[in-house]
C-alpha positions as CSV (number, residue, x, y, z in Angstrom):
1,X,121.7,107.2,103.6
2,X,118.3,107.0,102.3
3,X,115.4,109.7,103.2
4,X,113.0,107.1,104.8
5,X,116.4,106.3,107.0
6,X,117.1,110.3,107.2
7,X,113.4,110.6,108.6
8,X,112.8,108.1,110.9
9,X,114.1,107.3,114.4
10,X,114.4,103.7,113.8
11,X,114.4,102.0,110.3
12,X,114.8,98.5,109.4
13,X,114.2,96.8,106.3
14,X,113.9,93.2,105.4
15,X,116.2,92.5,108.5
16,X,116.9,89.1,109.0
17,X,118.9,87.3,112.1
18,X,120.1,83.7,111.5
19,X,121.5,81.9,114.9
20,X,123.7,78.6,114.2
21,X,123.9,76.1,117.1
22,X,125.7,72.9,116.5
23,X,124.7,71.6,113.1
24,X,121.2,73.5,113.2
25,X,120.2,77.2,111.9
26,X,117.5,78.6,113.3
27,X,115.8,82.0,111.8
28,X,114.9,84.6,114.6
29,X,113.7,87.5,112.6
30,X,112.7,86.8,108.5
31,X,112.5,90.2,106.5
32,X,111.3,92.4,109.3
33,X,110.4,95.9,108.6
34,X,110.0,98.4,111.1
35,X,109.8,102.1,111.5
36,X,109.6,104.4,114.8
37,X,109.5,107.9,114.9
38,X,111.9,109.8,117.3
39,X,110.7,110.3,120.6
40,X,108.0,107.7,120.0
41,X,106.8,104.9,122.6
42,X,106.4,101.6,121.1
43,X,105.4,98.4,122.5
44,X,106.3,95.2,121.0
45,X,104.5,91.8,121.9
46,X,104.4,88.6,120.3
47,X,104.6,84.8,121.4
48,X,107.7,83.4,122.8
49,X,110.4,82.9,120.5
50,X,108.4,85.4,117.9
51,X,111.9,87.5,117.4
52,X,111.6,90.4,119.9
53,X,114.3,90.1,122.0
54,X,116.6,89.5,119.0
55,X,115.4,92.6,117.5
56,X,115.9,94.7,120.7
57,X,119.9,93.2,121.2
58,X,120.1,94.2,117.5
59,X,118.5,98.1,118.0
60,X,120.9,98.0,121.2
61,X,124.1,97.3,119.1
62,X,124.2,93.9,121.3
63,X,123.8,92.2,118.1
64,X,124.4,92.5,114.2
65,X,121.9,91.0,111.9
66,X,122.7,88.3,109.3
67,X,121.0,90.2,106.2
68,X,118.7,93.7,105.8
69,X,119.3,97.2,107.1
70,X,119.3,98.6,110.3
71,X,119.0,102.3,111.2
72,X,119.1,104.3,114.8
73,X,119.5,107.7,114.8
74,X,120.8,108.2,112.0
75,X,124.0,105.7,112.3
76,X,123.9,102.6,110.0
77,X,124.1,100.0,112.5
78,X,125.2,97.1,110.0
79,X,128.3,98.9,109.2
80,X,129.5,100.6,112.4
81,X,132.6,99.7,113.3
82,X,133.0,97.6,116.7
83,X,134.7,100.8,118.5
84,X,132.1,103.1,117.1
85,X,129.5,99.9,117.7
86,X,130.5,99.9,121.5
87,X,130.0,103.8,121.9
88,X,126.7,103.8,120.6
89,X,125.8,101.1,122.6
90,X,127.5,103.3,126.0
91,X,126.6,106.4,124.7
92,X,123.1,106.3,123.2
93,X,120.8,103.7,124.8
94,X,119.6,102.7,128.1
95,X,118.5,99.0,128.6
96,X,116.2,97.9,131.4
97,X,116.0,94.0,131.8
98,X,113.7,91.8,133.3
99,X,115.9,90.6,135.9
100,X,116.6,93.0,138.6
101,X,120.1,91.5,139.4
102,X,121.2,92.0,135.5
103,X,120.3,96.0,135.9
104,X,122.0,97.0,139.4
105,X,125.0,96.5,141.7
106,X,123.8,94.2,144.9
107,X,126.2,95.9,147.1
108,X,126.0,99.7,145.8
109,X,122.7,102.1,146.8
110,X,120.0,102.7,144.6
111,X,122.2,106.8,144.3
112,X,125.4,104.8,143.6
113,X,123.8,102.7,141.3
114,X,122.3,105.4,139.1
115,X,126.1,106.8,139.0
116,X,128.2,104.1,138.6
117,X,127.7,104.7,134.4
118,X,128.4,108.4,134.4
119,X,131.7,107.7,137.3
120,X,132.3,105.3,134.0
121,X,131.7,107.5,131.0
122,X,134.3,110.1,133.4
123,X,131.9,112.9,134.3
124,X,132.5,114.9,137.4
125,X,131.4,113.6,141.0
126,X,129.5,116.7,141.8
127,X,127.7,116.9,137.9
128,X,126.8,112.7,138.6
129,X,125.5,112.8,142.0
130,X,123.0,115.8,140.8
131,X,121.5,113.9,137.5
132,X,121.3,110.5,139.5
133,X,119.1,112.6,142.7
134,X,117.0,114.2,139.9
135,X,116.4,110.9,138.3
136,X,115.4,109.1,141.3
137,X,113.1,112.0,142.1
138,X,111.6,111.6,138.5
139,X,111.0,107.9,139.4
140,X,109.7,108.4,142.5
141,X,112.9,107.4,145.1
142,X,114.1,110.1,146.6
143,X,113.4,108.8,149.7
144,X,114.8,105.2,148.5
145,X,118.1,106.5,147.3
146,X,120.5,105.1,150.1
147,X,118.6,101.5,150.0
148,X,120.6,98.5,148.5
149,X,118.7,96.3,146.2
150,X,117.8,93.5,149.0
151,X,116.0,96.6,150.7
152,X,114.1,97.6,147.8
153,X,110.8,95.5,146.4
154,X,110.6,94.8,142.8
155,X,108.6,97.6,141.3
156,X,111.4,99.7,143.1
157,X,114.1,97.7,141.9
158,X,113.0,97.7,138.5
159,X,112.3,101.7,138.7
160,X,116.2,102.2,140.0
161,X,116.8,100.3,137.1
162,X,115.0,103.1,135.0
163,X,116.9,105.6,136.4
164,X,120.4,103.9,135.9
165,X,119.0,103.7,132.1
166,X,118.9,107.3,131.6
167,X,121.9,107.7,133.7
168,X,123.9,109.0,130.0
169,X,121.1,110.9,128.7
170,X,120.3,108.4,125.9
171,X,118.4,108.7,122.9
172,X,116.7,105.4,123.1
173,X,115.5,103.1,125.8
174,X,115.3,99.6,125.4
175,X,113.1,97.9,128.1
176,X,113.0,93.9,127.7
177,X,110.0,92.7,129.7
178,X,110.4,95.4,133.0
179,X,107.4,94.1,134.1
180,X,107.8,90.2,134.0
181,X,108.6,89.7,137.5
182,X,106.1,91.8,139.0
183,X,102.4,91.3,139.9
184,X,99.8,93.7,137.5
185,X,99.1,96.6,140.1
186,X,103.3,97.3,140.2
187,X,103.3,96.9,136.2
188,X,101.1,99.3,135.9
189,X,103.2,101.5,138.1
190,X,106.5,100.6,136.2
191,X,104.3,101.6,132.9
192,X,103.5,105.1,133.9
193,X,106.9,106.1,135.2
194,X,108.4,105.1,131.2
195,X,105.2,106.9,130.2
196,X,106.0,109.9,132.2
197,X,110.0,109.7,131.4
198,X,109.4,109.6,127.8
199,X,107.7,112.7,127.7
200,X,110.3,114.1,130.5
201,X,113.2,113.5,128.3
202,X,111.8,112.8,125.0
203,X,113.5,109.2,125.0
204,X,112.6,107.3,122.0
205,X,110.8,104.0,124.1
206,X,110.4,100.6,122.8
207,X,109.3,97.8,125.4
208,X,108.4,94.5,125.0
209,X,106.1,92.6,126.5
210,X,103.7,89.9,127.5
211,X,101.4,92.7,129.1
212,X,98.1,93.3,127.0
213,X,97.3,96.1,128.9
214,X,100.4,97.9,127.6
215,X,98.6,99.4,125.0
216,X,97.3,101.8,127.6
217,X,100.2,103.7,128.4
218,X,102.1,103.6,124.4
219,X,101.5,105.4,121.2
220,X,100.9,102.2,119.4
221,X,102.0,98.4,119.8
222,X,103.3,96.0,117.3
223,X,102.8,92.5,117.0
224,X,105.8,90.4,116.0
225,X,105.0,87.0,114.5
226,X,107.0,84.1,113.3
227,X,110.3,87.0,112.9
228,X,107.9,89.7,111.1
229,X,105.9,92.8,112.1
230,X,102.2,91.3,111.3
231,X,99.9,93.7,113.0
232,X,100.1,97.1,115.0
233,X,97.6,98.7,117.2
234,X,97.0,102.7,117.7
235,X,95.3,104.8,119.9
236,X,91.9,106.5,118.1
237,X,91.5,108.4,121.5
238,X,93.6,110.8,123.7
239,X,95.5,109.2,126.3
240,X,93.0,107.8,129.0
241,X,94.5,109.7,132.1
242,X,96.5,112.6,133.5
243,X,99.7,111.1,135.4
244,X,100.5,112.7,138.7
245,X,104.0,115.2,138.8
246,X,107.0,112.4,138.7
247,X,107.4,113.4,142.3
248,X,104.5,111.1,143.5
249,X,104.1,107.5,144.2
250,X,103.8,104.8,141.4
251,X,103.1,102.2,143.6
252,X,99.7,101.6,143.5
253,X,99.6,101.4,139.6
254,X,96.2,103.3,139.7
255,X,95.2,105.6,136.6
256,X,95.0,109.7,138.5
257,X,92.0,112.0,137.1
258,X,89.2,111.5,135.1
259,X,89.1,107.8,132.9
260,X,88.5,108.3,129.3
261,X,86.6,106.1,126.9
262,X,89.5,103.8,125.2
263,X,89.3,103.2,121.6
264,X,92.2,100.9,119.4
265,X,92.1,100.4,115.8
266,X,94.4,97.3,114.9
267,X,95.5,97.1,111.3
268,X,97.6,94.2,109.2
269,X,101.1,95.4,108.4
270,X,101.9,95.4,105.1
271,X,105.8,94.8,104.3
272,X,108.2,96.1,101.5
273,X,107.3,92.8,99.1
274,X,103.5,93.2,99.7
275,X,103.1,90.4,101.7
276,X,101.1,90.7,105.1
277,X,100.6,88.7,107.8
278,X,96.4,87.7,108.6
279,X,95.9,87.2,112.0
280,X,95.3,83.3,112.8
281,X,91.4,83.5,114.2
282,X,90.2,85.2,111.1
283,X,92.1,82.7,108.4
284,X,90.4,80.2,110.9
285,X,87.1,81.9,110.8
286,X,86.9,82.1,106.7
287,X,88.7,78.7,106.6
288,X,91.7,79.7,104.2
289,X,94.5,77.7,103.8
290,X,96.9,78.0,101.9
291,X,95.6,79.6,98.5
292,X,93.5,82.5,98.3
293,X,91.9,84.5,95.8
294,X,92.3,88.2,95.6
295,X,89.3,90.6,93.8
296,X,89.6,94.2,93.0
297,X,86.9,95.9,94.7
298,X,85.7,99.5,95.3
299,X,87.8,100.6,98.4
300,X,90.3,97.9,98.5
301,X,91.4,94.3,97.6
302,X,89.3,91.2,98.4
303,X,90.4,88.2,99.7
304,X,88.5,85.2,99.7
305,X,89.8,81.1,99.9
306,X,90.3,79.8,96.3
307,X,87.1,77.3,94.9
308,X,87.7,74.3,94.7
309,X,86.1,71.7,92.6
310,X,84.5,68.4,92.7
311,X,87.3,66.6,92.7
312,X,89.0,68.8,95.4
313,X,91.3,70.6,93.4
314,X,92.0,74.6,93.1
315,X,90.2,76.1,90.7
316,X,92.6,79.1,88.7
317,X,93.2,80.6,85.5
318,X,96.4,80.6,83.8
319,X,97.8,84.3,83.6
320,X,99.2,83.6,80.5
321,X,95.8,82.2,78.7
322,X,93.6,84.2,76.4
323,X,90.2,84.7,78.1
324,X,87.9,81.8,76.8
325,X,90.3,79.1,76.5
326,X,89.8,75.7,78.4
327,X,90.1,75.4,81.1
328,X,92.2,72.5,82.2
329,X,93.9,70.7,84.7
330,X,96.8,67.9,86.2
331,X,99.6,67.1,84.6
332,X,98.6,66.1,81.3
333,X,96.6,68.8,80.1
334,X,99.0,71.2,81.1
335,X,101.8,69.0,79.0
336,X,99.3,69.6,76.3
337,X,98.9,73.2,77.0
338,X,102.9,73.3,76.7
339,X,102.6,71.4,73.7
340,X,100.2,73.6,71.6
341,X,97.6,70.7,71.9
342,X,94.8,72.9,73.3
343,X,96.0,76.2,71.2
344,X,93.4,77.9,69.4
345,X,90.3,75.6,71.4
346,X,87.6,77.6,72.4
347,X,84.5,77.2,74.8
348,X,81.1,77.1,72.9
């Protein structure tokens, strides 16, 4: 195992996931690197169909990648076994869906519900009712705990749903949209209980979501586009509020104690090969398309669209050329070029 694997949390490099249907492949992540510290929360956004659910069901052990490496906690995911594969999934994350209905039992209470994975995993009655009461408290249901789901709203649901997550004491927790279903005063509930959990427990937290104001409640948030990392946004500033003791009600999603100025810096992600992604409105903005120039400056690397000429084509100099040679260009010249035609020709 590497050190940077060693180290980090979470570690992928150049991970790539290939889906076939019928005669068609289709590419859902393309060399994505990633890296997340342990007890860390991370949120994850992108456009639909960018690659984020594919990477959670592969850091959930739901999925194996095509190509790349994959790290969690120190366990190579690309080459667990699928016994070993199925107790890390059991044993060492908690996932928290969209859908209410996918996370809980109908039938069971919001307490039964919270035990039904450690009755699984074979603890002791007594041991499983006690960690599924204080995990409802830390969410904010102990007085919820004997409701079934169809008495429970969605920013409830979704918060039982939490608790059933952490049920097995995991070491990560996977949340795929827990906020999609709900209006913005619950998500913003929903975002301060995972806030307040991961510093609880410690949980290493990646979400992902459509929710821009996510950033308020996470360490930092990546932006996944076209199957790549391409930018990430931290925090410069403290977080903006106090959150109340677990104990109180999340329901009204509003921030408690004094507001704080908010300040994000967002940078380009750079990936093992060198090659980063430029947000869209800024390759817009300085009209480059698809060749650019780079220029070594003081602080950094320019980059600027390539000139063209007059008659439309890229200017660029051959790497291979002594300076002051001719310049020249199509197909014939370079034929020449290849030829020795133009060797020795120098500008006046």
């Amino acid at each position: 195992m590497s050190d940077i694997a060693e180290n980090a949390f979470i570690q992928c490099e150049g991970l790539v996931k290939i889906y076939k249907i019928a005669d068609l492949e289709v590419v859902a992540l393309q060399g994505l690197d990633l890296r997340v510290e342990r007890g860390e929360m991370l949120g994850i956004v992108g456009a639909s169909g960018s690659g984020k659910t594919t990477l959670m069901n592969i850091l959930g052990g739901l999925d194996r990648p095509s190509a790349g490496s994959v790290w969690v906690d120190g366990m190579n995911l690309l080459a667990l076994p699928e016994a070993a594969l199925n107790r890390f999934r059991s044993n060492r994350v908690g996932f928290v869906w969209q859908q209410g209905a996918r996370n809980l039992v109908p039938y069971l209470t919001a307490l039964e519900n919270v035990r039904l994975p450690m009755t699984i995993t074979g603890q002791r009655w007594s041991v499983a009712r006690q960690r599924a009461e204080g995990l409802l408290e830390s969410v904010g249901l102990t007085d919820r705990r004997n409701h079934r789901l169809l008495e429970l709203s969605g920013g409830e649901q979704q918060r039982v749903a939490i608790a059933v997550a952490l049920a097995n004491n995991p070491a990560l927790l996977l949340a795929d949209e827990p906020t999609g279903e709900v209006d913005s005063t619950t998500a913003a509930g929903i975002f301060q209980v995972l806030q307040e959990l991961n510093r609880q427990f410690g949980v290493t937290t990646l979400i992902v979501s459509h929710d821009p104001g996510i950033a308020r409640y996470v360490d930092r948030v990546v932006a996944i586009r076209d199957g790549k990392t391409s930018s990430e946004t931290v925090r410069q500033t403290p977080l903006p509020h106090l959150i109340e003791p677990a104990s109180a009600s999340y329901g009204d999603g509003k921030p408690q104690g004094e507001a704080r100025e908010e300040i994000y810096e967002e940078v380009v992600l750079l990936d093992s090969a060198g090659r980063l992604q430029v947000p869209r409105d800024l390759l817009v903005q300085t009209n480059i398309k698809g060749r650019v120039q780079l220029e070594l400056v003081e602080g950094g690397i320019l980059i600027r669209p390539a000139r063209a000429t007059p008659s439309g084509r890229i200017e660029r100099k051959s790497i291979d050329e002594p300076a002051g040679l001719i310049e020249t260009h199509g197909l014939q010249s370079w034929w020449k070029r290849v030829r020795g035609e133009n060797r020795g020709r120098r500008l006046e």
